[in-house]
N, C-alpha and C positions, 0 to 999 in steps of 0.2 A: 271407802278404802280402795287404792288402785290396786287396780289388776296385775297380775306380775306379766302380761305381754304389754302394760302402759305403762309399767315401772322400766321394762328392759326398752322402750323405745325413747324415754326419756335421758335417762344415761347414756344412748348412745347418742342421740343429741348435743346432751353437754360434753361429750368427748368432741365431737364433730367441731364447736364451736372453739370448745380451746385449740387444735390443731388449726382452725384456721387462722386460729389468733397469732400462734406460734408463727405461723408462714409470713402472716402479716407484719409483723415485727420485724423481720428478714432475720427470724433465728435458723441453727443449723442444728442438727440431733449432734452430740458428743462424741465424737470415735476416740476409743482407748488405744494411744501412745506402747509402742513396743517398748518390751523389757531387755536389759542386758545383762548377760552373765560371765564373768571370768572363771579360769579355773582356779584361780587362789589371789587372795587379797592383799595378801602381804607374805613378803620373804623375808626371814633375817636371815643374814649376814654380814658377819662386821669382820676389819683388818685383811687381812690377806686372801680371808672367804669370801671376798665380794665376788663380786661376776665382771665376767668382762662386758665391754657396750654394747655388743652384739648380745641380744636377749633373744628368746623364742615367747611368743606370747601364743595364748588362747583366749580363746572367747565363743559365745553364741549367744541366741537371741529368739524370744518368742513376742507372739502378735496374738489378740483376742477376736481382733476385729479382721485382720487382714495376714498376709504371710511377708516374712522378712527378706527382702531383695540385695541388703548390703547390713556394710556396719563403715561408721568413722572414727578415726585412727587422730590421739592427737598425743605429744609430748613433749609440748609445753606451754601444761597449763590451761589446755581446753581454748588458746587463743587459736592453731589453726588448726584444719582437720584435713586429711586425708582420705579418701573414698578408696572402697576393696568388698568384692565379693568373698574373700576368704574367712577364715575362720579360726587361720593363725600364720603366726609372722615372722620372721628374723627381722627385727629392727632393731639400729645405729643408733644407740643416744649420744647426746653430745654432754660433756663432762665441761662447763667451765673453763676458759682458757686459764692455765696457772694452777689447777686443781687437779689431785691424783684421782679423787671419788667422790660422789654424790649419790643423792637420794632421791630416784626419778619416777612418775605416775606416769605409765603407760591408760588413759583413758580411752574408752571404745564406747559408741553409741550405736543400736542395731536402728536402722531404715526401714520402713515398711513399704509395702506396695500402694500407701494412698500419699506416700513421702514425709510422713512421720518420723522425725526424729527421738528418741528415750530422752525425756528431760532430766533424767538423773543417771548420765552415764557411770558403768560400771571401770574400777580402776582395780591395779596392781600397782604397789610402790616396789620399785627394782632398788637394792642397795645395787652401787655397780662399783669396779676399779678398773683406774686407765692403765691399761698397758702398754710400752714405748715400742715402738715403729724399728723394724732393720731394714737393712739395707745393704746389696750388696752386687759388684761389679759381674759384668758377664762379658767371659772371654771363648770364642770359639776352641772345642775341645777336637783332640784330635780322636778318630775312630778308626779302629783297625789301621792304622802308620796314616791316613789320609792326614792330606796336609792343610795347615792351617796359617791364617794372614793375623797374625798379634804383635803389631811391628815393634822391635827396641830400640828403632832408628827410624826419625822422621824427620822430615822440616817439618814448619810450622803448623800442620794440617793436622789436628788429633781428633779420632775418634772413638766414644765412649759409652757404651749398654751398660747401665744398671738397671735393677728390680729394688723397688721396698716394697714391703712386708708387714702388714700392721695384725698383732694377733687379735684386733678388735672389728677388723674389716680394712679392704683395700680403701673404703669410701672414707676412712678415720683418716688419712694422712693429708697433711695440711700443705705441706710444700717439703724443696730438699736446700739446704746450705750447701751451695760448692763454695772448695776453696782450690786455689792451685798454687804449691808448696807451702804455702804459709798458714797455719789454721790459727795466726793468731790477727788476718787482717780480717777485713768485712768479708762476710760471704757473699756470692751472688746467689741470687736467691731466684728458684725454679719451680714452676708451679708442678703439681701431683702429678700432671697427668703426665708427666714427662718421663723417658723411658732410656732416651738416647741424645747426644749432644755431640756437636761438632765443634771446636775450635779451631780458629784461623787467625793467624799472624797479621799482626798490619803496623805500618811503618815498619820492613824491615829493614830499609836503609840507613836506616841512622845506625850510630856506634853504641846505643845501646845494648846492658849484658840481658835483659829485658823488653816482653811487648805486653802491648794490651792485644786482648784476642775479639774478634767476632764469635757469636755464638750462634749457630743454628738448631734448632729443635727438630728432630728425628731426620726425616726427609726433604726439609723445607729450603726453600732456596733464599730465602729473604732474611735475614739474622736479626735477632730481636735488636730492638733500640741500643740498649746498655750494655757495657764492653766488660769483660772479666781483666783482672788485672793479674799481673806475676808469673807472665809464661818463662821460663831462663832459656834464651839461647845459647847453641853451642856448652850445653849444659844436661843433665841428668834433672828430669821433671814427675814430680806425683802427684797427682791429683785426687786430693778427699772430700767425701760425701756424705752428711747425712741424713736424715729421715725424719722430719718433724710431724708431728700428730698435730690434732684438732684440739687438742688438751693441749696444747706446746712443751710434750715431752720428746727429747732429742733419742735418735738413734746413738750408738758410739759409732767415732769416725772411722769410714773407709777407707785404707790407704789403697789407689791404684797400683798397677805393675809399674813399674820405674819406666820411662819411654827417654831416648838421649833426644834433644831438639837438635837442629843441626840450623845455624843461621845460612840461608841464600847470600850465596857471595855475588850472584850472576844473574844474566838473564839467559845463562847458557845451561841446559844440562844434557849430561853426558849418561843414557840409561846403558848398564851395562848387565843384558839379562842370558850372558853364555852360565852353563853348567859352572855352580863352583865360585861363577865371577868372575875366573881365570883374565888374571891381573893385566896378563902380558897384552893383550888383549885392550887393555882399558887401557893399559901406556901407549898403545900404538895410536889408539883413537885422540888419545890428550896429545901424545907429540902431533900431531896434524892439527890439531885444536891452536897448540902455541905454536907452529908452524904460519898460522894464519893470522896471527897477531895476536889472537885470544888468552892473554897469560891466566883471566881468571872464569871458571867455571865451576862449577856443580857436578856430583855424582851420585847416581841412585843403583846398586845391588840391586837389580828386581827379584834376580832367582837363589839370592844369598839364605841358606837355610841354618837353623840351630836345629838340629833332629829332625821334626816335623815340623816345623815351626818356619813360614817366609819371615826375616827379621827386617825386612823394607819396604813390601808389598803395602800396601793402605789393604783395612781389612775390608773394606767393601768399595765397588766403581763409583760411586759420588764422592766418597775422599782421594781416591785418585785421581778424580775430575778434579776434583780442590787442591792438589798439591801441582798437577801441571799447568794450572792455572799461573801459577806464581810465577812462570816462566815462559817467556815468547818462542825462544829457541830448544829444538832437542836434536841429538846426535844418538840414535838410537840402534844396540847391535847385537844378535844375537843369534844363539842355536837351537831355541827352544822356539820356534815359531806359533807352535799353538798356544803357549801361554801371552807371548809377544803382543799374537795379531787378536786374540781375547780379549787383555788386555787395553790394546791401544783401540779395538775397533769402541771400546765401552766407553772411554776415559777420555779420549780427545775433541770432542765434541765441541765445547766450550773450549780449548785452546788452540782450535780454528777457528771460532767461533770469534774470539779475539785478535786475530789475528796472527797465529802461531806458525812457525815452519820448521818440519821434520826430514832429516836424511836416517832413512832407515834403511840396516844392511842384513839380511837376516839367510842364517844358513840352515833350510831347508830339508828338512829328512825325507825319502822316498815316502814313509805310511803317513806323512801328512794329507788331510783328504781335499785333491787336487780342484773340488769343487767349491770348497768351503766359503761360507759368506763373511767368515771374518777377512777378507779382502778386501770386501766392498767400499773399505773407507779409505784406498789404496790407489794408488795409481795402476792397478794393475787387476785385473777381470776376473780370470779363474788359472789356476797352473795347468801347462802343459800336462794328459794323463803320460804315462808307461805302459808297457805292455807288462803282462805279470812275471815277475823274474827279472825284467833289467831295469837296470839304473844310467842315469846322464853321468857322464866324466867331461872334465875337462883337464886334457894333462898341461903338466909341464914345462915351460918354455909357449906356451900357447897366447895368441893373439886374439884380443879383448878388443874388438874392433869400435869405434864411434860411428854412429850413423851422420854424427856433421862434422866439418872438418876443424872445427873450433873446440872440439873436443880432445885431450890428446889420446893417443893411443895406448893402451895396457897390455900387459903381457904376464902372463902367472910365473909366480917364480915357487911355486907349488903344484901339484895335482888338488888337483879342485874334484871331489869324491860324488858331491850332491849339488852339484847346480840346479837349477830349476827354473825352463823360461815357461816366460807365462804370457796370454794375451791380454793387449792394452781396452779399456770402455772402448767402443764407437764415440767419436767427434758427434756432437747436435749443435746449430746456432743457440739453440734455447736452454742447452745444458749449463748449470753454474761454473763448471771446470771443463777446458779441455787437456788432453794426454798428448806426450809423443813417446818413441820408444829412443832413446839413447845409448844401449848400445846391446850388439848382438856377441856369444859364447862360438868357437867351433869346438860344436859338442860333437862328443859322441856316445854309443849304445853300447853295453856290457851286453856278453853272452848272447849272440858273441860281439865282437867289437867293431862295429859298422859307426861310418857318419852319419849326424842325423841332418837330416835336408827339413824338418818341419820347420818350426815357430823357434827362432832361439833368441826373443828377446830377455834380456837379462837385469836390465836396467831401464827403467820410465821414469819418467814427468809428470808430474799437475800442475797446471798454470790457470788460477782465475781469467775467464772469461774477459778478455780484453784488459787484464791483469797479467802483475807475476808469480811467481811458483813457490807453492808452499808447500811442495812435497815431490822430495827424490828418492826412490825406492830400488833396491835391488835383494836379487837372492844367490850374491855371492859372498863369501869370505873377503870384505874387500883388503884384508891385513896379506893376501896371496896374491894382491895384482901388484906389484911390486917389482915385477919382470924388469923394467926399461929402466927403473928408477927415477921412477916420474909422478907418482904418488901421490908429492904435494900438490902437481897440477892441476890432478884429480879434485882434490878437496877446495885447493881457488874457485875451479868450474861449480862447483857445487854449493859450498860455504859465503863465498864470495859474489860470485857474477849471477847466480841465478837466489839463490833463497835470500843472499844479502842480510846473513848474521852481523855484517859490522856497523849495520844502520840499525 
């Protein structure tokens, strides 16, 4: 009989021998696969109780062998999966295109740390229902009287903010249908991401009551491929919008604010940005307009208000960039200087750019800030300062002098209250423009009333660099140099022989 210390050496023996067996065979010891757990298996819900797409799920997960590092996320159908340290989720199902509800397995499998996957993932079947998408236009709001650009008067240049809305997630909506007046042609069709749109007129010169528009998406300078159709010129226009899901359930349509288009008769426009508008003013600048042969132009109210509201302003400087685009020439005059030169320093970029030319007349208030850098795209430097307490005059009967003799002579047939000279850039060879000054004020100083003897340039030039001039600039009321009655000569010199409006 063996002994029990040659019985226990014999056993371990035959252990020794199957292990190495095992090794030899190139087997591997078992590690047990992690488990998953939801917090509930099934929901009912039927009709109207469903849930919307947006679900909250749970889950966790235990290891025997090792500890759980993730879990995989699939829905649909366990073909793809998803990786997440979490342990619970807002997830988007998707509903069948054409279908209100379905009946969806959210599956979750927990990972371990030796990269085991649960071979029998844990589910929840979600009843769910689609709910349809809104959508809805955004117009800047006025706060405390501050004013706001939501024009009712434009040419062809329209700009439009919307927001949709989907109560099943932003990520549910599929695209949007525009229509413009018509919601019963095709719609152009805009993908989710989209927020904001630019329309722009093309082929205005034909006698069509109708254009096809460019479209641009938010900011972009480049316009998609495909044209919208049905803008009404010289017409009252609406533009509706709405909101399609990933279920292809429609928002109801959004009707925009009515906006009037106004068809480009010209390649001339006349901006007329005094307080008010103040008409007489825009008749003076049109009789010198048709004075010069010009019988047909354009006019844009920059500073034309309904309460708070600018009714011609473009609501932001890239649509104003887009509408003076439309147009080589402008004749532009005003009393509002800081909106003016805000405006035009933002907006004319691209209509130099192209080759554009401006006579601008702009009457100047003392608290304008005499340094300001909305000049800089000006024929003109910085304005002459004041001493504090007086103001430039120029009375009455007063002599508008020309620095060349090819210029004629002016003489106010007014008291001119706010002149304002100002100095011209320095001349460089390397500069893209050079300046001159054209013509000097005999101003003088309030309180008390002395000549001034400084800088009284009052009118300058820009002329391309071995080029002509695409910008005459002054900071008088030029409807008051009218002395001599010689007016139209002024605007030949200007309109005619140097910016050459008739070419």
């Amino acid at each position: 009989m063996l002994s029990l210390r040659k019985l226990s050496i014999c056993i371990f023996s035959l252990l020794a021998v199957v292990a190495c067996k095992k090794g030899f065979d190139g087997q591997t010891t078992f590690q047990s696969p992690p488990d998953t757990f939801m917090a509930v298996d099934t929901i009912h819900r039927i009709g109207a109780d469903r849930l919307t797409t947006r679900v909250i799920a749970n889950w966790w997960g235990t290891s025997k062998v090792g500890f759980v590092v993730g879990y995989e996320v699939s829905t649909d159908s366990m073909k793809t999966w998803k990786y997440t340290t979490r342990q619970d989720s807002a997830i988007l199902l998707n509903i069948p295109p054409g279908s209100d509800s379905a009946d969806i397995n959210i599956f979750v499998r927990a990972v371990d740390n030796l990269g085991q996957r649960d071979p029998s993932p844990a589910s929840t079947l979600y009843p769910i229902k689609n709910s349809a998408p809104i959508v809805k236009f955004i117009y800047a709001a006025s706060v405390g009287g501050s004013l706001t650009q939501n024009p009712t008067i434009a040419f062809p240049v329209l700009k439009y903010n919307f927001q949709g809305i989907d109560p099943d997630g932003s990520g549910d909506i599929y695209q949007y249908e525009l229509y413009l007046n018509d919601t019963n042609a095709s719609p152009f069709i805009l993908n989710a991401g989209t927020s904001s749109i630019t329309l722009k007129g093309v082929k205005l010169d034909s006698l069509s009551s109708s254009t096809e528009c460019l479209v641009f998406l938010g900011n972009n300078n480049k316009a998609l491929i495909s044209t919208a159709q049905g803008l009404k010129l010289n017409a009252s226009n609406t533009i509706y919008i709405r909101a399609v899901d990933k279920a292809l359930a429609k928002s109801q349509l959004i009707a925009s604010n009515p906006i009037y288009v106004k068809r480009p008769v010209s390649d001339i426009l006349l901006v007329n940005a005094y307080s008010g508008g103040n008409l007489s003013v825009t008749n003076f600048y049109a009789t010198r307009a048709i004075n010069q042969g010009f019988s047909k132009f354009d006019t844009l109210l920059l500073t034309e208000l309904d309460g708070t509201n600018y009714t011609q302003l473009a609501p932001d400087v890239l649509t104003q960039s887009r509408t003076f685009s439309l147009f080589k020439k402008i004749i532009w005059f005003s009393d509002n200087a800081q909106l003016s030169l805000s405006v035009g320093q933002q907006s004319t970029k691209d209509f130099f750019d192209n080759n554009g030319k401006i006579f601008m007349a702009l009457d100047i208030t003392s608290s304008f800030d005499a340094q300001s850098n909305f000049l800089d795209f000006t024929p003109a430097q910085s304005l002459v300062s004041l001493p504090t307490g007086d103001q430039f005059k120029i009375a009455n009967n007063s002599i508008v002098k020309p620095l060349y003799s090819n210029w004629p002579t002016l003489k106010t047939n007014a008291s001119i209250n706010r002149p304002r000279p100002f100095t011209i850039p320095n001349n460089s060879a390397s500069s893209s423009y050079q300046f001159d000054s054209l013509y000097t004020g005999n101003l003088f100083v309030t309180y008390p009333s002395n000549s001034w003897t400084g800088t009284s340039t009052i009118m300058s030039i820009r002329r391309k660099t071995g080029g002509k001039a695409n910008f005459i600039f002054t900071t008088l009321p030029v409807q008051s140099l009218d002395g001599n009655n010689n007016i139209d000569s002024l605007f030949n010199k200007v309109l005619i022989s140097e910016l050459e409006f008739n070419k």
